[in-house]
TORVEXVO-58358 format. One line per field, with one value per residue (C-alpha): residue number from 1; chain; z, x, y. Coordinates in pm, whole numbers. Example, Ala and Ser with C-alpha at 12.3 -4.5 7.8 and 13.67 -1.06 7.14 Angstrom:
k <- c(1 / 2)
c <- c(A / A)
z <- c(780 / 714)
x <- c(1230 / 1367)
y <- c(-450 / -106)
# end
This chain:
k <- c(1 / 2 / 3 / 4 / 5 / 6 / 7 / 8 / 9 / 10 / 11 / 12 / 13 / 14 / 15 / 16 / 17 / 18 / 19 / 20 / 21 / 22 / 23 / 24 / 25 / 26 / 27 / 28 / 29 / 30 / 31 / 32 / 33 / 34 / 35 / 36 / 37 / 38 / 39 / 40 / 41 / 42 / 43 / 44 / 45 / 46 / 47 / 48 / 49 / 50 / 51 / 52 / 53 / 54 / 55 / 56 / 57 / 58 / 59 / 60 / 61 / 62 / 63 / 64 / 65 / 66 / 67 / 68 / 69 / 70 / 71 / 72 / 73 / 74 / 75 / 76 / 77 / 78 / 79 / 80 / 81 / 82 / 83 / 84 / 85 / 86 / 87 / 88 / 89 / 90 / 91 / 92 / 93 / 94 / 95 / 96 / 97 / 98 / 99 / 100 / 101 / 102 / 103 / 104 / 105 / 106 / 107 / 108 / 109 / 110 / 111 / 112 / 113 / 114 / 115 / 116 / 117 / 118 / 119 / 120 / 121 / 122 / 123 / 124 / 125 / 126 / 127 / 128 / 129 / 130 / 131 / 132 / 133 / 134 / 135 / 136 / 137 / 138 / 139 / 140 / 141 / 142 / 143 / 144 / 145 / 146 / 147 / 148 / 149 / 150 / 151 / 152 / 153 / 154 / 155 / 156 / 157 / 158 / 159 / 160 / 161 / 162 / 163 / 164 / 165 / 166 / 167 / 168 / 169 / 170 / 171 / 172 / 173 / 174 / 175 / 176 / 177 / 178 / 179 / 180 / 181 / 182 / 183 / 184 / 185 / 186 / 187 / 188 / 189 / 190 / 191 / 192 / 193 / 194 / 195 / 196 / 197 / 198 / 199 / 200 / 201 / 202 / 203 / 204 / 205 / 206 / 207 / 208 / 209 / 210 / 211 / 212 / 213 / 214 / 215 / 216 / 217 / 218 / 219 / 220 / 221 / 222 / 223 / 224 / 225 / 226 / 227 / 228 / 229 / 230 / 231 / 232 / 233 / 234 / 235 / 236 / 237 / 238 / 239 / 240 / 241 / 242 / 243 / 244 / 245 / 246 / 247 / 248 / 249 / 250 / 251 / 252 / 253 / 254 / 255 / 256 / 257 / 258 / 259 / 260 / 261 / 262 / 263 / 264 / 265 / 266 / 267 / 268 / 269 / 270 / 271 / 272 / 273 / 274 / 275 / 276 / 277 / 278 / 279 / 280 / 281 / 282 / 283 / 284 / 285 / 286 / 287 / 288 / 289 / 290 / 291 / 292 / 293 / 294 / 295 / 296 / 297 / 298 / 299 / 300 / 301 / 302 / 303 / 304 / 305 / 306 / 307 / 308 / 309 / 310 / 311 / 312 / 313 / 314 / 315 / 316 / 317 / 318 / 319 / 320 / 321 / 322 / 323 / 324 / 325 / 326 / 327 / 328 / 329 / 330 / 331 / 332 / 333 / 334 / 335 / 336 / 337 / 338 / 339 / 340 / 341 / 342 / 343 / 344 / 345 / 346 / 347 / 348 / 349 / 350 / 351 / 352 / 353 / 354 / 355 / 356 / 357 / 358 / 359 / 360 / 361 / 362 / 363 / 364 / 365 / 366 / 367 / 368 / 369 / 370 / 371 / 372 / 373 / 374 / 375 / 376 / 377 / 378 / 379 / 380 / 381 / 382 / 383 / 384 / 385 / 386 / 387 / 388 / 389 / 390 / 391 / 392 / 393 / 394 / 395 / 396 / 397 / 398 / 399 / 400 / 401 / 402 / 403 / 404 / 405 / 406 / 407 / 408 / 409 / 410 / 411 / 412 / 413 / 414 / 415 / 416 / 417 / 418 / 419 / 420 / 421 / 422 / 423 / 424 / 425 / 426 / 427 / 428 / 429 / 430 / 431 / 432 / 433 / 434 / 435 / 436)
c <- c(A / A / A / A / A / A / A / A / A / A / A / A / A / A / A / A / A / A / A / A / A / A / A / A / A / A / A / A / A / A / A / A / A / A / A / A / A / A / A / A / A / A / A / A / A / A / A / A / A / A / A / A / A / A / A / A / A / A / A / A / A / A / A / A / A / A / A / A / A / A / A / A / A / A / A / A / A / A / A / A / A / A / A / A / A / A / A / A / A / A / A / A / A / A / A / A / A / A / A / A / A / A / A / A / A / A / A / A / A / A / A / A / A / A / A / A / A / A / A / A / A / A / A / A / A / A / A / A / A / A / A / A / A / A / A / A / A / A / A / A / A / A / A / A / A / A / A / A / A / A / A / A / A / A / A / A / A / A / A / A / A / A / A / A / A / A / A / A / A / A / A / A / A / A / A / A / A / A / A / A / A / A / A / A / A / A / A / A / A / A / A / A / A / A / A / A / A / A / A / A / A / A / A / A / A / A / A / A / A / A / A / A / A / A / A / A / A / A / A / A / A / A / A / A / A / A / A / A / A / A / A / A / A / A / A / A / A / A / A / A / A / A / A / A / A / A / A / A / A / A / A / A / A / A / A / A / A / A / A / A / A / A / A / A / A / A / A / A / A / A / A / A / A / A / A / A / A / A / A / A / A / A / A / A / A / A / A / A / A / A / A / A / A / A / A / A / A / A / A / A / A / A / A / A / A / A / A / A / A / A / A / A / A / A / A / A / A / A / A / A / A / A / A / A / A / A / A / A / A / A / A / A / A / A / A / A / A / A / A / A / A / A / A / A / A / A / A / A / A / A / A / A / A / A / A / A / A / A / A / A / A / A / A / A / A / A / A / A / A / A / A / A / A / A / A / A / A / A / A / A / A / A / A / A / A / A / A / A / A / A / A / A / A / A / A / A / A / A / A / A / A / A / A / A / A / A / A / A / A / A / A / A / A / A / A / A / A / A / A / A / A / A / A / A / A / A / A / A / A / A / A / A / A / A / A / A)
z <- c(16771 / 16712 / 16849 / 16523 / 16485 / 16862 / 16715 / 16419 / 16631 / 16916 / 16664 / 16402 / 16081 / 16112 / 15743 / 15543 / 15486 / 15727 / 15504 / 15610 / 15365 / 15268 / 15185 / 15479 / 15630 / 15534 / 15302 / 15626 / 15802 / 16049 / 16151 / 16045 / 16333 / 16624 / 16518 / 16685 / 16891 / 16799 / 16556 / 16756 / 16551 / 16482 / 16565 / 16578 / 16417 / 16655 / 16671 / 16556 / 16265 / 16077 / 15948 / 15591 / 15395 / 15140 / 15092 / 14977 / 15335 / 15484 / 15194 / 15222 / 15623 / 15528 / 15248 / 15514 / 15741 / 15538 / 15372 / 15740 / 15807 / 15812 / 15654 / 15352 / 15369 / 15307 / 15019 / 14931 / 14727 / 14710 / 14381 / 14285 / 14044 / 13952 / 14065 / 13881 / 13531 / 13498 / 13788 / 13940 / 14322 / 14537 / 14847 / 14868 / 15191 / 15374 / 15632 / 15768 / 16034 / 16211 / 15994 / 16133 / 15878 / 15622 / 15422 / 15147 / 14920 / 14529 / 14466 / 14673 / 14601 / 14257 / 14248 / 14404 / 14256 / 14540 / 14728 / 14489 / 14491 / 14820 / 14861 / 14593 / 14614 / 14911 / 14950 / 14858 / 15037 / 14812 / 14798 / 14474 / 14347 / 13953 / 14052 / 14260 / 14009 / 13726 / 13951 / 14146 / 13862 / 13726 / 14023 / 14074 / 14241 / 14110 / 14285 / 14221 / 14484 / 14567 / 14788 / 14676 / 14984 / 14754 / 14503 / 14761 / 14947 / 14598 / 14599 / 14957 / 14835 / 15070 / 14931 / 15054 / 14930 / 15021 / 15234 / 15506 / 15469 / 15515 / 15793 / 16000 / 15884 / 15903 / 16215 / 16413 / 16357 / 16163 / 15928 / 15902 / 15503 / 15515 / 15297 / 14991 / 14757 / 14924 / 14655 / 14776 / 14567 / 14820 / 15020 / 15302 / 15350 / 15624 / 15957 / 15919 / 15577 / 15715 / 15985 / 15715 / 15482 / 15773 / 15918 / 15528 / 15608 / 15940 / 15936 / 15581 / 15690 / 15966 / 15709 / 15430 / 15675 / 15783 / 15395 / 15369 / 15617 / 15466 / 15111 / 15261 / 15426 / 15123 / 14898 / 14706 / 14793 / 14498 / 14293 / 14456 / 14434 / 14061 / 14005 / 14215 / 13963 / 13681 / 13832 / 13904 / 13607 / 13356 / 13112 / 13153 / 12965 / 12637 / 12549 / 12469 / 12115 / 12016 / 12424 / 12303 / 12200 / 12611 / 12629 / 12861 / 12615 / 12359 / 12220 / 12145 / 11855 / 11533 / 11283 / 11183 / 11193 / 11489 / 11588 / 11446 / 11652 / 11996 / 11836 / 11821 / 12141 / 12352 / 12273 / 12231 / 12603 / 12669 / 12565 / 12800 / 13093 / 13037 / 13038 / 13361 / 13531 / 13620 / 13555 / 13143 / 13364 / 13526 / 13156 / 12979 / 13121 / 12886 / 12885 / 12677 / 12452 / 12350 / 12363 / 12109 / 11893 / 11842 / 11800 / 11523 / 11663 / 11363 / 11597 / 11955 / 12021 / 11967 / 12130 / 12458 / 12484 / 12481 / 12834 / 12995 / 12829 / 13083 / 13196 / 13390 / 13074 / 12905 / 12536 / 12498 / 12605 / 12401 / 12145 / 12129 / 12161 / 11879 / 11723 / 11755 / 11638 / 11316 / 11292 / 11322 / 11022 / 10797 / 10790 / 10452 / 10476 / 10377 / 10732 / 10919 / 11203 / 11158 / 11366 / 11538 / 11670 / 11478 / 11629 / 11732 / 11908 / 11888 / 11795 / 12084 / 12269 / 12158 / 11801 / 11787 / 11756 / 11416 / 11275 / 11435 / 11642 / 11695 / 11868 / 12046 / 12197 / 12253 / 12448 / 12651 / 12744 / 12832 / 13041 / 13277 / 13323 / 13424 / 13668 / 13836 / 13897 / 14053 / 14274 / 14378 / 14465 / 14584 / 14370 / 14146 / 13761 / 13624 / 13881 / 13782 / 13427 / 13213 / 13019 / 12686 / 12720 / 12722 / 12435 / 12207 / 12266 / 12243 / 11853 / 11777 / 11927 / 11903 / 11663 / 11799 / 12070 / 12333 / 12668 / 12521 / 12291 / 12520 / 12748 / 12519 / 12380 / 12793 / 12814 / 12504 / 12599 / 12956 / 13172 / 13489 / 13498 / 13766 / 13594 / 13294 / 13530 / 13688 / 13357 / 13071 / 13140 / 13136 / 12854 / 12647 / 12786 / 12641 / 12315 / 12271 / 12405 / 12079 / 11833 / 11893)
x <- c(15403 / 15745 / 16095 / 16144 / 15835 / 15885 / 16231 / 16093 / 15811 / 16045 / 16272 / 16035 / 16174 / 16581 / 16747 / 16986 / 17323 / 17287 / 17018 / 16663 / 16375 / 16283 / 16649 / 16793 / 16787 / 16501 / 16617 / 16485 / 16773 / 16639 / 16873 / 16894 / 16708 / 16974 / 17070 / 16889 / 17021 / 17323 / 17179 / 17163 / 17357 / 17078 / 17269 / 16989 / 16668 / 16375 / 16265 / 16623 / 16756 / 16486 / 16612 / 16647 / 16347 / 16455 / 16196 / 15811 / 15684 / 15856 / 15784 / 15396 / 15383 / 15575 / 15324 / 15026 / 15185 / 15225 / 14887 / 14770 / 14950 / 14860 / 14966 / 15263 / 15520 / 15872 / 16067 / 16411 / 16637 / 17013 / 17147 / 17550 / 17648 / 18016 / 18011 / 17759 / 17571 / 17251 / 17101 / 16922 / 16762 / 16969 / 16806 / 16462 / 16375 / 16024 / 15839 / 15487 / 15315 / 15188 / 15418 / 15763 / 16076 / 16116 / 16449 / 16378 / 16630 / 16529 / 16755 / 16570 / 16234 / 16311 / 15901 / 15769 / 15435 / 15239 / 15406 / 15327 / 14966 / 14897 / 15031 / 14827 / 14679 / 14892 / 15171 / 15487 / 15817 / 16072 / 16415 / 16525 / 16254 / 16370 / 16654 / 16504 / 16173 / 16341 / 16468 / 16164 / 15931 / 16177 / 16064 / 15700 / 15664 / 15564 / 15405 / 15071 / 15102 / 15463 / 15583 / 15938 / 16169 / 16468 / 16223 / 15994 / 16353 / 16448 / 16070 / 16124 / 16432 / 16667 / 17040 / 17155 / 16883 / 17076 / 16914 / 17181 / 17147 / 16781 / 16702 / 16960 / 16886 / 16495 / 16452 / 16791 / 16954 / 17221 / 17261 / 17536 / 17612 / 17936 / 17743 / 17592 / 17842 / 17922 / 17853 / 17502 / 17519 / 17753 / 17543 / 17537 / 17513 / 17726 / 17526 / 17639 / 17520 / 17175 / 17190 / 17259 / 16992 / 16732 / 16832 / 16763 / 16370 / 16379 / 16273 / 16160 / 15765 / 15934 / 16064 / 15771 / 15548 / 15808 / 15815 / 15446 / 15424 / 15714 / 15581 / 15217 / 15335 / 15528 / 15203 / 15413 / 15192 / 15021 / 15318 / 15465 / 15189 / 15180 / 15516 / 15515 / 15210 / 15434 / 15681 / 15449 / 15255 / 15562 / 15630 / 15951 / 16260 / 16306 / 16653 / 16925 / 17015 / 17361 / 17476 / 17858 / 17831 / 17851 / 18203 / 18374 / 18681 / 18445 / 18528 / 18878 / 18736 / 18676 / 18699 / 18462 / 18678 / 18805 / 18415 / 18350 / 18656 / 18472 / 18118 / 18267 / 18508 / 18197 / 17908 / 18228 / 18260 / 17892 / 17806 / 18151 / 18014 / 17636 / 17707 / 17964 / 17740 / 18002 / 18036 / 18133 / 18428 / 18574 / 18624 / 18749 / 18787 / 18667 / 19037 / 19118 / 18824 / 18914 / 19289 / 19271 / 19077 / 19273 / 19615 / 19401 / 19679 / 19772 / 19871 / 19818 / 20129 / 20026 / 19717 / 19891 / 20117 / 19847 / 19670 / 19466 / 19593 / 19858 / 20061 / 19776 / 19574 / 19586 / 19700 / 19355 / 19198 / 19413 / 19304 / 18960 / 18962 / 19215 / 18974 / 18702 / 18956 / 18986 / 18613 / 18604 / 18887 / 18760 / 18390 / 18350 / 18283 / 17897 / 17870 / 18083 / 17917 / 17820 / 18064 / 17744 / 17389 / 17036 / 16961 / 16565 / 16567 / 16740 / 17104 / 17325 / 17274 / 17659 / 17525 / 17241 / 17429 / 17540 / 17228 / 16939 / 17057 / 16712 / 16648 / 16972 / 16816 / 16447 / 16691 / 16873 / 16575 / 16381 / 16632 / 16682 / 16306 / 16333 / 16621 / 16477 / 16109 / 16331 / 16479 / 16185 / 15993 / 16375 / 16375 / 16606 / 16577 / 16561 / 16240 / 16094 / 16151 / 16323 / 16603 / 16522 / 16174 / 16266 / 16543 / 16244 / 15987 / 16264 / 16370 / 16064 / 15788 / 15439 / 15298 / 15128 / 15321 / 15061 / 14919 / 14694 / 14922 / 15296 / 15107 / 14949 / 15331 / 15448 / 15192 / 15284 / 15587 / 15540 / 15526 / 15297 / 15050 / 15202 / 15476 / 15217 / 15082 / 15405 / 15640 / 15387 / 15386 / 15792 / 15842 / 15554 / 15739 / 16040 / 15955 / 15738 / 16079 / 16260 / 15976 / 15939)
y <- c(-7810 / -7955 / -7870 / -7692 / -7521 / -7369 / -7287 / -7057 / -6938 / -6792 / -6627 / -6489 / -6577 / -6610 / -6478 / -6735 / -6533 / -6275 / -6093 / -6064 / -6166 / -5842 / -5686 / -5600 / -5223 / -4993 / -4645 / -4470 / -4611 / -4909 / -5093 / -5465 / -5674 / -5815 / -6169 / -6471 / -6702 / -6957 / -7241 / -7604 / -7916 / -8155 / -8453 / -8769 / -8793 / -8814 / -9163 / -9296 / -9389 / -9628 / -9985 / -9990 / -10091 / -10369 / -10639 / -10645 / -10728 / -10384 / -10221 / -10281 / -10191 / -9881 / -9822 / -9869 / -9626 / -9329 / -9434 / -9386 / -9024 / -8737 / -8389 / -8331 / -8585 / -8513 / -8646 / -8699 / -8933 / -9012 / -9087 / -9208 / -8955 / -8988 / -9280 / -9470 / -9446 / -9254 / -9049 / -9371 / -9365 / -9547 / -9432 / -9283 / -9117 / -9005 / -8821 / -8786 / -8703 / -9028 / -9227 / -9125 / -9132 / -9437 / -9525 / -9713 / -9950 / -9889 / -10167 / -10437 / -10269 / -10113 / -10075 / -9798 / -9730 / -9865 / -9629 / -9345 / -9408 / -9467 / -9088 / -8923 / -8630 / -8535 / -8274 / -8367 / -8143 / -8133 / -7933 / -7846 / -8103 / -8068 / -8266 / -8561 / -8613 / -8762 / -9037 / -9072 / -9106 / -9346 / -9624 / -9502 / -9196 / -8916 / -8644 / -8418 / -8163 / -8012 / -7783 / -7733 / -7514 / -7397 / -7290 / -7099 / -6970 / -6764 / -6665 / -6519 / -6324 / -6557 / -6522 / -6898 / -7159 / -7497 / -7754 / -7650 / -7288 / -7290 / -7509 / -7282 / -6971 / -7045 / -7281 / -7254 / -7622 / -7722 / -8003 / -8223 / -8226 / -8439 / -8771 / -8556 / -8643 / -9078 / -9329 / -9424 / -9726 / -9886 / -10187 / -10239 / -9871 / -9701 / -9582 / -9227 / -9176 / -9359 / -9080 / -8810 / -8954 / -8982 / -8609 / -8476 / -8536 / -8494 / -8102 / -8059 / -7999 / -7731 / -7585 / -7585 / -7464 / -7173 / -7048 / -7073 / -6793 / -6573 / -6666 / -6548 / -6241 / -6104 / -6178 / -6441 / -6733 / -6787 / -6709 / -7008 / -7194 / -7161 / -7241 / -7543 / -7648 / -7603 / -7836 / -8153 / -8112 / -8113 / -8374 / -8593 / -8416 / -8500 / -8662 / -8406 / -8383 / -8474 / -8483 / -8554 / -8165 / -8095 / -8238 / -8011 / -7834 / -7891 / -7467 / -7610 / -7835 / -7680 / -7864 / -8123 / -8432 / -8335 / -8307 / -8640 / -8789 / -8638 / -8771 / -9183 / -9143 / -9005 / -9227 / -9534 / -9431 / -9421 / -9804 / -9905 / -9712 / -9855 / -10195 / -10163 / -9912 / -9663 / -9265 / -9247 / -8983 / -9304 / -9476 / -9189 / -8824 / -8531 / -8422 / -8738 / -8719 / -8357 / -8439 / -8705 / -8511 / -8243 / -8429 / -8760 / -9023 / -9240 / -9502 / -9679 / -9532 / -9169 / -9196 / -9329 / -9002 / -8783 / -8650 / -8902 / -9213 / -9278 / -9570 / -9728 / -9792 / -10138 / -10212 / -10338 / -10068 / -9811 / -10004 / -9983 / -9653 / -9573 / -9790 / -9496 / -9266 / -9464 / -9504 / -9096 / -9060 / -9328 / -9152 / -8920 / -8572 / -8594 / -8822 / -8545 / -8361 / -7943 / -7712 / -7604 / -7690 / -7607 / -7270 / -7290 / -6944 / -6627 / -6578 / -6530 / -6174 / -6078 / -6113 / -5849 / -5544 / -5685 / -5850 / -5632 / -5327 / -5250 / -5563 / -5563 / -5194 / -5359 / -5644 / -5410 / -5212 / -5478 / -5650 / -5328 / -5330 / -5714 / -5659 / -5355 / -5503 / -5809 / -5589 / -5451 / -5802 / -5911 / -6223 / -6388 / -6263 / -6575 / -6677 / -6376 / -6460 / -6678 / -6476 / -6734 / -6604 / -6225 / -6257 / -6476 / -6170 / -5910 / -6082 / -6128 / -5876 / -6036 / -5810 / -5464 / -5510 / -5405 / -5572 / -5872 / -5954 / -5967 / -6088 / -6374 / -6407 / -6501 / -6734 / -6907 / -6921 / -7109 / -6821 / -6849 / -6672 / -6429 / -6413 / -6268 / -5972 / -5840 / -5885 / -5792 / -5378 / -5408 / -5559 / -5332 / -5015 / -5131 / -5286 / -4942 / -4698 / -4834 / -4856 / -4446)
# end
């Protein structure tokens, strides 16, 4: 049994935010349980920190080791966004039992797929693992067993899921979180962030095996466990459609030159930050983009007294991006973007009460059901049930409207089979309420 392990053992299960698991103080009027004893700084990993892993021959004794370990291993990854282009690893980091911690360099071993294999078929720890997979799979590794902690935290009903949060509240240390947001493309990297990085792994089995319990002793285990299958078995993300439509100001623009002006400035930005491998933010801020769109400079002198063309930006590059604007105003109106996206689902919620009052009741109805059975299992709506999924069944009732076929409607609709069972009675209730 580790440190950690003794940790969470002599103090039950500590509570995240002051709450406990299961909601705090009983109706009876038990009081909450006395808090545990102050949290410990985790300072040093145990064995050290590890030397960065950079070349094929430490790369394959690494792969050996954890090849050689036993148990889930721990898995995290440290990326550069805002600071570099895509959501690239720049540091990949592991733990196993028998294998100790390993940092690995993506850049000087940008092949990870040895890695990936030699650990398949185990567990992999993750926190918040939606976010690290893309960049993971995109050098190798990609997982087919997870055990994700945030995931299983909002399961367990904690109110603070964060890395930080959770290893305190759960096994008594606390993390130090001042690197998560360093430019981990920097080489060579800094020995605090290497501490940082290592400490990241260094308790993430404590704390899978902590939630197992909870998870187990609230009779969410297999909820978990299906949900964690959803995540390693789904297909990569599909590109977003039309991604300049995300600009941030974007509900300023209107008009569909002015839409066309944000359409050449954005993806003009995106080539420029692609072939420099920087954040598209440090070319051109959002600001600008929007700016310039609303105002359609005539000139390079227009365009540089607008917000976020300022003194510090060269004639040539004022140019090329007045350029874009002229691109945008030159277009005709048959190559002009829509004012809005292809709707594929329902129309926004706000809308109902216009175009379909009865579905707008169905909606409302349904959604109390939803938020009350959450509160009774003390887990997040939106875990419980995806709020696109209960809108699409709420516009659309599957017809008859009974058990088999809401239930066969969920399904359909990528709900987990627990998910099915708990929701499915809720949601005939209320579509049934507003069809008497």
């Amino acid at each position: 049994m580790t440190d950690a392990q003794e940790t969470a053992a002599d103090c039950s299960l500590r509570t995240a935010g002051g709450a406990p698991p299961d909601g705090g103080s009983s109706d009876s009027g038990t009081p909450d349980p006395a808090p545990g004893p102050e949290p410990t700084p985790l300072l040093e990993p145990r064995e050290g920190i590890p030397p960065v892993v950079a070349d094929a021959d430490a790369l394959a004794e690494v792969i050996a080791a954890f090849a050689a370990g036993t148990g889930p291993v721990a898995v995290d990854a440290e990326r550069a966004s805002g600071y570099r282009y895509g959501q690239r690893a720049y540091l990949v980091q592991l733990r196993r039992a028998g294998a100790g911690t390993a940092l690995i360099d993506p850049v000087g071993c940008p092949d990870l797929s040895g890695l990936g294999a030699a650990l398949d078929g185990v567990e992999w720890v993750l926190h918040a693992a939606t976010q690290d997979l893309p960049c993971l799979r995109e050098i190798g590794m990609v997982p087919t067993r997870l055990f994700d902690t945030e995931l299983a935290g909002r399961l367990a009903g904690f109110p603070r899921v964060g890395l930080g949060a959770m290893v305190e509240g759960v096994l008594g240390y606390v993390l130090e979180k001042g690197h998560s947001a360093v430019d981990w493309s920097t080489r060579p990297l800094p020995e605090p962030w290497l501490r940082y990085a290592a400490l990241d792994v260094e308790l993430l089995v404590d704390l899978r095996d902590a939630l197992e319990k909870e998870l187990d002793r609230q009779g969410k285990l297999e909820w978990a466990r299906q949900e964690f299958d959803a995540i390693a078995s789904a297909p990569p993300a599909e590109p977003r459609k039309d991604p300049w439509r995300r600009t941030s100001g974007m509900h300023k623009v209107r008009r569909r030159r002015q839409l066309a002006v944000v359409r050449e400035l954005w993806e003009t930005r995106d080539r420029i930050a692609q072939r420099r491998d920087v954040s598209p933010g440090k070319v051109l801020g959002d600001g600008a983009i929007v700016e310039s769109a609303l105002a359609l400079p005539a000139n390079v002198h227009a365009l540089a007294a607008l917000n976020g063309f300022g003194h510090r930006m060269g004639r040539r590059q004022l140019e090329q991006w007045q350029a874009a604007v002229d691109r945008a105003k030159a277009l005709p109106d048959s190559a002009l973007p829509q004012p809005g996206q292809p709707v594929t689902g329902p129309p926004p919620p706000r809308a109902w009460a216009d175009k379909d009052p009865a579905a707008a009741a169905r909606l409302s109805a349904a959604r109390a059901g939803v938020s009350a059975l959450a509160e009774r299992f003390n887990l997040p709506q939106e875990n419980l049930i995806t709020p696109d999924t209960v809108r699409r069944v709420c516009w659309e009732p599957p017809r008859g409207a009974d058990p088999e076929t809401v239930a066969a409607a969920l399904t359909a609709y990528g709900a987990r089979p627990w998910q099915v069972e708990l929701v499915t009675p809720v949601l005939v209730e209320a579509l049934a309420a507003q069809a008497a």
